[in-house]
SEZA-355628 format. One line per field, with one value per atom (N, C-alpha, C): atom name; residue number from 1; x, y, z. Coordinates in steps of 0.05 Angstrom, whole numbers, plus 32768, in hexadecimal, padded with zeros to 4 digits. Atoms other than C-alpha are relative to their C-alpha. Layout:
<atoms>
atom	c(CA|...)
nr	c(NUM|...)
x	c(X|...)
y	c(Y|...)
z	c(Z|...)
</atoms>
This chain:
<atoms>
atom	c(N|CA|C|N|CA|C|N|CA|C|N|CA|C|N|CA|C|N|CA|C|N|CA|C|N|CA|C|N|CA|C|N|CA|C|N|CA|C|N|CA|C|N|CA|C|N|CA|C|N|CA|C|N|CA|C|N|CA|C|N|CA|C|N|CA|C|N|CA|C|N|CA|C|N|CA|C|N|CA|C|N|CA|C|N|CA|C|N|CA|C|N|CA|C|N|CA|C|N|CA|C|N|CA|C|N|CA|C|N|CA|C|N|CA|C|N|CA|C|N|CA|C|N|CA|C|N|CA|C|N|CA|C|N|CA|C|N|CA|C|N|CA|C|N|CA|C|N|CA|C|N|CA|C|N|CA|C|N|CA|C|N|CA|C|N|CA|C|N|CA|C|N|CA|C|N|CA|C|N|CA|C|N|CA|C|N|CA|C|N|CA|C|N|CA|C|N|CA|C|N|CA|C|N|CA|C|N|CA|C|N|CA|C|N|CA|C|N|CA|C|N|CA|C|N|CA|C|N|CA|C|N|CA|C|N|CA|C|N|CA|C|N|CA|C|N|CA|C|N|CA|C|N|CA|C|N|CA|C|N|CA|C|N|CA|C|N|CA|C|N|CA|C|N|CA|C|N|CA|C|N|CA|C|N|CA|C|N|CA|C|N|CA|C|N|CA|C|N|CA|C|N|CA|C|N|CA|C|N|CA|C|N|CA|C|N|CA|C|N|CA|C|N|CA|C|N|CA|C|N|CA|C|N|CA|C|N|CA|C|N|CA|C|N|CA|C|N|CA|C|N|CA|C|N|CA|C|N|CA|C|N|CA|C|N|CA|C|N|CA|C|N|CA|C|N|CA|C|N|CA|C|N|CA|C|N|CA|C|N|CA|C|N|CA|C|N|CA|C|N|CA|C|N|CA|C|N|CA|C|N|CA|C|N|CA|C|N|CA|C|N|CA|C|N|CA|C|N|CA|C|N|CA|C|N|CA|C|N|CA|C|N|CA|C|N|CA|C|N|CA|C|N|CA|C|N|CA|C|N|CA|C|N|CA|C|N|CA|C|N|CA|C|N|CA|C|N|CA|C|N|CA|C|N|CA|C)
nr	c(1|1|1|2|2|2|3|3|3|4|4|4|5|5|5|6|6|6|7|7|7|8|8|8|9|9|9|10|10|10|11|11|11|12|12|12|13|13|13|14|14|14|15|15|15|16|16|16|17|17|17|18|18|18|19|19|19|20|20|20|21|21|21|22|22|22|23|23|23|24|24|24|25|25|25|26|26|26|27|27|27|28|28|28|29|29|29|30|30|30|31|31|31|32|32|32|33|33|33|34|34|34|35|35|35|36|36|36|37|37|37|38|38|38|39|39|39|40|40|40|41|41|41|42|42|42|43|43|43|44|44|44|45|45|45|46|46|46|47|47|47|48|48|48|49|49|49|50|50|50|51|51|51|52|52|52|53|53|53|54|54|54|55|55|55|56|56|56|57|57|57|58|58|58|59|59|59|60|60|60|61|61|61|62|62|62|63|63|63|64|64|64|65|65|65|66|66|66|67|67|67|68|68|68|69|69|69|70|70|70|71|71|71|72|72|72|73|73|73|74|74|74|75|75|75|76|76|76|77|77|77|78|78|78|79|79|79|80|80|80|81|81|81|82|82|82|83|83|83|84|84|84|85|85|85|86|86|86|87|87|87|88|88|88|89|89|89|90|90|90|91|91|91|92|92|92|93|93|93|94|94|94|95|95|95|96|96|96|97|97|97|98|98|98|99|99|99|100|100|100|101|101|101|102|102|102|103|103|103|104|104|104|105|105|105|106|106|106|107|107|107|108|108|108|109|109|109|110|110|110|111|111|111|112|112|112|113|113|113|114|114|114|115|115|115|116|116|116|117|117|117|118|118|118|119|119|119|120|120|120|121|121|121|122|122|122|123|123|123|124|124|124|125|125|125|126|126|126|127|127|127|128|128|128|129|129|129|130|130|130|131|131|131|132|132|132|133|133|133|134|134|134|135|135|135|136|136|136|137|137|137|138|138|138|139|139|139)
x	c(8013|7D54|8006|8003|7D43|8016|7FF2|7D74|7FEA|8013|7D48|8006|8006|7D35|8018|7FF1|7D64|8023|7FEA|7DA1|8008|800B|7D88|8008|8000|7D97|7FEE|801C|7D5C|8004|8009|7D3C|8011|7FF3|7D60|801B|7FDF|7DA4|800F|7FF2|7DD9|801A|7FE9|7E0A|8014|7FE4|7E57|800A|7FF0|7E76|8027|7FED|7EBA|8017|7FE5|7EFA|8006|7FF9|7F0D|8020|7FE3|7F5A|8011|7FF0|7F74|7FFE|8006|7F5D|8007|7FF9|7F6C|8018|7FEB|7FA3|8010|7FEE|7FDB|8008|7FE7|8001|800A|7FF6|802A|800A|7FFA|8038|800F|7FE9|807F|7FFF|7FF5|807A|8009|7FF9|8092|7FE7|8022|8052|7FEA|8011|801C|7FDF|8011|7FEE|8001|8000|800B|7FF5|800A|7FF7|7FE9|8022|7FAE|7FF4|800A|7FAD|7FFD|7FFA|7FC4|7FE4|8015|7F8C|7FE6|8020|7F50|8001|7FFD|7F6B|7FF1|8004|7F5B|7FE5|800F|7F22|7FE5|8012|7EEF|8006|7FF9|7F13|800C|8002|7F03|8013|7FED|7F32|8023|7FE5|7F72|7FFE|7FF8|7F8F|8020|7FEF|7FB3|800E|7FF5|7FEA|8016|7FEF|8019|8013|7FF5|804D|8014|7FF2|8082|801A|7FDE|80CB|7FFF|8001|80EC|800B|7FFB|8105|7FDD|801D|80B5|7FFA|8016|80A0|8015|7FFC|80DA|7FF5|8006|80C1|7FDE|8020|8076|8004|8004|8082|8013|7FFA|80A7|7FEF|8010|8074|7FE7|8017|8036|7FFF|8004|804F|7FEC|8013|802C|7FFE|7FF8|8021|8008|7FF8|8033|8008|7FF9|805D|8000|7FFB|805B|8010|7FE7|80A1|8008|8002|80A1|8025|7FEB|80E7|8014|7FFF|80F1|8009|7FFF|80F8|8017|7FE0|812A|800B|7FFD|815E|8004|7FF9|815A|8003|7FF7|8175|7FDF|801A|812E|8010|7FF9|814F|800D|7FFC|8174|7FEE|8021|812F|7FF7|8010|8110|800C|7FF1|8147|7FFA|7FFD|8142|7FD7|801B|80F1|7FFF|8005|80F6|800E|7FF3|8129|7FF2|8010|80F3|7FE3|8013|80C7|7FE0|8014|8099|8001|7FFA|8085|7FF7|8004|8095|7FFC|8006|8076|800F|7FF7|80A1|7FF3|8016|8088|8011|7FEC|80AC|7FFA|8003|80A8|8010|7FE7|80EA|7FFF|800A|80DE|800F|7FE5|8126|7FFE|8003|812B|8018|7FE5|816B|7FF2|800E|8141|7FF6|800F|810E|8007|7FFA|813E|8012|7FF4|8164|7FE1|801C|811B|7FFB|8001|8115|801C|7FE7|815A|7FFF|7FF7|8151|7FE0|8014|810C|7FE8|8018|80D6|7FED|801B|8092|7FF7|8015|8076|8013|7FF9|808E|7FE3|801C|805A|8009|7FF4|805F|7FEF|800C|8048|7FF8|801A|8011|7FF2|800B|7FFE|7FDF|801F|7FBE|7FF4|8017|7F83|8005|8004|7F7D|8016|7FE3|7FC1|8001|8000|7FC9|7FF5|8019|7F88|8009|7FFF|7F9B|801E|7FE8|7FE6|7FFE|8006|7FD4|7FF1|8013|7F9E|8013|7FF4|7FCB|801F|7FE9|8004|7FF7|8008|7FD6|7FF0)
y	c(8013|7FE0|7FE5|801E|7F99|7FEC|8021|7F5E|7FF3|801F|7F2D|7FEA|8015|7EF2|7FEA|8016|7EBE|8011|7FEF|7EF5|8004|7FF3|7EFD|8021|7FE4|7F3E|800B|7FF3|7F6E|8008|7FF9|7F7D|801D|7FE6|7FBA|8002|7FF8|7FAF|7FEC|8017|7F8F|7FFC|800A|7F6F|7FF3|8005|7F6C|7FFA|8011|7F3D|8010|7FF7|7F5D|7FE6|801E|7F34|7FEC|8017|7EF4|8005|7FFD|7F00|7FFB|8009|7ED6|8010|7FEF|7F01|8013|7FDF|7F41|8004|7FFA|7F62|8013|7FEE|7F8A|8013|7FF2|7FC5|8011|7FF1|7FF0|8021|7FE5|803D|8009|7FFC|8057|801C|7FE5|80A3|8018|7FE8|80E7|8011|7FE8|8106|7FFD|800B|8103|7FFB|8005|8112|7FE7|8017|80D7|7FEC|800B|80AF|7FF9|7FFC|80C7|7FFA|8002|80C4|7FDD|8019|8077|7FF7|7FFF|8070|8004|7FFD|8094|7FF4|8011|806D|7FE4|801E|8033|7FF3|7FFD|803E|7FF3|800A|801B|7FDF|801F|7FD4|7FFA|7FFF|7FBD|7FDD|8010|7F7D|800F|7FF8|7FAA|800F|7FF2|7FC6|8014|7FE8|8007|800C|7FF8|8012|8016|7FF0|804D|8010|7FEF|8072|8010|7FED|80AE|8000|8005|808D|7FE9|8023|8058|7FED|8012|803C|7FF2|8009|803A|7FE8|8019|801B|7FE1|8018|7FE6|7FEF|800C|7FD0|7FFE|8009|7FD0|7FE7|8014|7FA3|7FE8|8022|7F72|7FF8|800B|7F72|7FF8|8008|7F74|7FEF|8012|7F48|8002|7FFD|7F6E|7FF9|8010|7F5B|800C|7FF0|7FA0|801B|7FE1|7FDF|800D|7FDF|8024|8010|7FF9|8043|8011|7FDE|8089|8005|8000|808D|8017|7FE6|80D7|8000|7FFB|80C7|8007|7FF7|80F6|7FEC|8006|80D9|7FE3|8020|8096|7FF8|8011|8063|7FF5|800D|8052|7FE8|8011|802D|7FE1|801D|7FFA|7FFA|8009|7FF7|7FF3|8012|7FE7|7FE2|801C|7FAD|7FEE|800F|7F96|7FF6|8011|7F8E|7FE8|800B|7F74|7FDD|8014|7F3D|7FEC|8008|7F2E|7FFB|8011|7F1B|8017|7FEB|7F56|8015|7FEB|7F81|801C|7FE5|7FC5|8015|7FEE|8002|8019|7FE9|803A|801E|7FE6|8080|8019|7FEE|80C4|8017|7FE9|8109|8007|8004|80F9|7FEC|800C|80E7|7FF8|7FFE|80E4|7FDF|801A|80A1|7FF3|800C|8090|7FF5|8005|8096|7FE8|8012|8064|7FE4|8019|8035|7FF7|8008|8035|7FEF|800D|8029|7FE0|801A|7FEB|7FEE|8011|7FDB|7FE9|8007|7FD0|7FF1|800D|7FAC|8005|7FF4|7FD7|7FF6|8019|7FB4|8014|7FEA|7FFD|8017|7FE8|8043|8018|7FE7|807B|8015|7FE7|80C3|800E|7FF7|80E9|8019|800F|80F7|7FEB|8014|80B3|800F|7FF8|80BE|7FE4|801C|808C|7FEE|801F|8067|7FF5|800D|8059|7FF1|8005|8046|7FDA|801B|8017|7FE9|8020|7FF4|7FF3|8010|7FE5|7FF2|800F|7FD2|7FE2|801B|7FA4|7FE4|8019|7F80|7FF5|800B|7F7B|7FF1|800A|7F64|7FE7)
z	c(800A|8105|800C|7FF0|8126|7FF0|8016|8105|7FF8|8013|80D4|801A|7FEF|80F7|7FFA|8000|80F7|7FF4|800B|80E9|7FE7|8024|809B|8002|8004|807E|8005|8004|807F|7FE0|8022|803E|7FFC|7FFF|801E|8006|7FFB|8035|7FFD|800F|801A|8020|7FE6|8052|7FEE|8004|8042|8014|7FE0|8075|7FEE|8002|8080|7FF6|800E|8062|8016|7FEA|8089|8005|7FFF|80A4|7FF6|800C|807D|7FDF|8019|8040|7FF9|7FFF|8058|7FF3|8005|8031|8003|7FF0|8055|7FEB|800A|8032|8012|7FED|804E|7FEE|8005|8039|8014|7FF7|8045|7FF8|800C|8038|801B|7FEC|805B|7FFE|800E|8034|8008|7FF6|805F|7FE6|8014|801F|7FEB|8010|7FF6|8012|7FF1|8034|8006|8000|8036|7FE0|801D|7FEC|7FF9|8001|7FED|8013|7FF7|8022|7FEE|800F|7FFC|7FE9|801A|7FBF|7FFF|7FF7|7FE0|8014|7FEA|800A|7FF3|800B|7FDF|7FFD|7FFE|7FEB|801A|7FE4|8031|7FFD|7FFC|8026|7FFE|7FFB|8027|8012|7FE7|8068|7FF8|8005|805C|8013|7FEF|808E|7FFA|800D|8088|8018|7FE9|80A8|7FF3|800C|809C|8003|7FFB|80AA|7FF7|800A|808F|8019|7FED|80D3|800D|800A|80E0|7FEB|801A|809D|8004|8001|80A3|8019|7FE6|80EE|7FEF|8009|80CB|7FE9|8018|8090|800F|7FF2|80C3|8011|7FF3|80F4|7FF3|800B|80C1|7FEB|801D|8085|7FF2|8021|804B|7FEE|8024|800B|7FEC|8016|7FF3|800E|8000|8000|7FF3|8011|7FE6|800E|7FEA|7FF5|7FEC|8006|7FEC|7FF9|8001|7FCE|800E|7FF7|7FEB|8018|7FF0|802B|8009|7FF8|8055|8019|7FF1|8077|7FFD|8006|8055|7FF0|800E|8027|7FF0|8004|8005|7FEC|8018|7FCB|8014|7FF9|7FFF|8014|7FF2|8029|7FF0|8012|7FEE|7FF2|8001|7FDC|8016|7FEF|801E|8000|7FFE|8016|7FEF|8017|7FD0|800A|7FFD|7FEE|8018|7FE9|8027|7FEF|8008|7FEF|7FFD|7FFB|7FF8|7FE3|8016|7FB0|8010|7FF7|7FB5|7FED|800D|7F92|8007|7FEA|7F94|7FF7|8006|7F94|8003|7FFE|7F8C|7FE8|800F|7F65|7FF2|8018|7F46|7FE1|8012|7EFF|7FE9|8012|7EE0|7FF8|8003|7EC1|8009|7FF5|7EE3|801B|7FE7|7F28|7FF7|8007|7F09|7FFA|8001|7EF2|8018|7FE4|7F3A|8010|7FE8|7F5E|7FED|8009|7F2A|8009|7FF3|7F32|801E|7FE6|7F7C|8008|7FFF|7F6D|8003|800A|7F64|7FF2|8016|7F42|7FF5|8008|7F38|8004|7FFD|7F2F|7FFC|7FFD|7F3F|8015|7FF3|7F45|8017|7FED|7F81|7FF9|7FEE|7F95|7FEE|801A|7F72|7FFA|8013|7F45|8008|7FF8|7F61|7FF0|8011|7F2B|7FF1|8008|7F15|8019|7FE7|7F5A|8004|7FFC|7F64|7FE7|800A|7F26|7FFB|8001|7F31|801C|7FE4|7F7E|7FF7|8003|7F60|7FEB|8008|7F39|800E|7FE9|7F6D|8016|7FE2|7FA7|7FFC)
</atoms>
């Protein structure tokens, strides 16, 4: 269809100007689980001001959250092979809240992931809407 005259909407459609850069809000997803990854994604896929970056190592996620300065990780506590608890100290001390996420539900785990500065505990595969509304009030 033609553009409106003077670059007006056309009748019938609603125009959402995409977020301005300075608006956009980074997170980052730290899992091994490619489904918690996609889940964190389609969780989120209805709020075009957050940028959903993700990866499946923690030598990865720490090189992403230094090059992208997010405003929020999700750090899949599970991960093999790595220390998540002093990852997650070392974000928490970089000023960055971190959500942690894991299928371990012992309350000793829960109070280590707080211990080491956790804002959120959520079990995997997070549930949308637990999700959407601890994101929305972290971001």
């Amino acid at each position: 269809a033609p553009a409106a005259a003077g670059g007006a909407t056309p009748p019938g459609k609603t125009f959402k100007p995409a977020p301005a850069a300075k608006d956009l809000r980074k997170l980052v997803c730290i899992s091994a689980d490619a489904n918690a990854r996609m889940a964190v994604r389609e969780a989120l896929h209805d709020r075009p001001h957050i940028k959903v970056t993700g990866t499946d190592t923690a030598f990865e996620g720490e090189s992403l959250v230094r090059s992208e300065n997010p405003r929020l990780v999700l750090l899949d506590l599970d991960l093999p092979g790595a220390d998540s608890l002093a990852l997650m100290r070392s974000f928490s001390d970089m000023g960055v809240p971190v959500i942690a996420l894991s299928k371990d539900l012992r309350p000793q785990r829960i109070d280590e992931a707080f211990a080491a500065g956790a804002r959120a505990y959520l079990t995997l595969p997070p549930e949308a809407r637990e999700l959407r509304a601890v994101i929305d009030d972290l971001i």
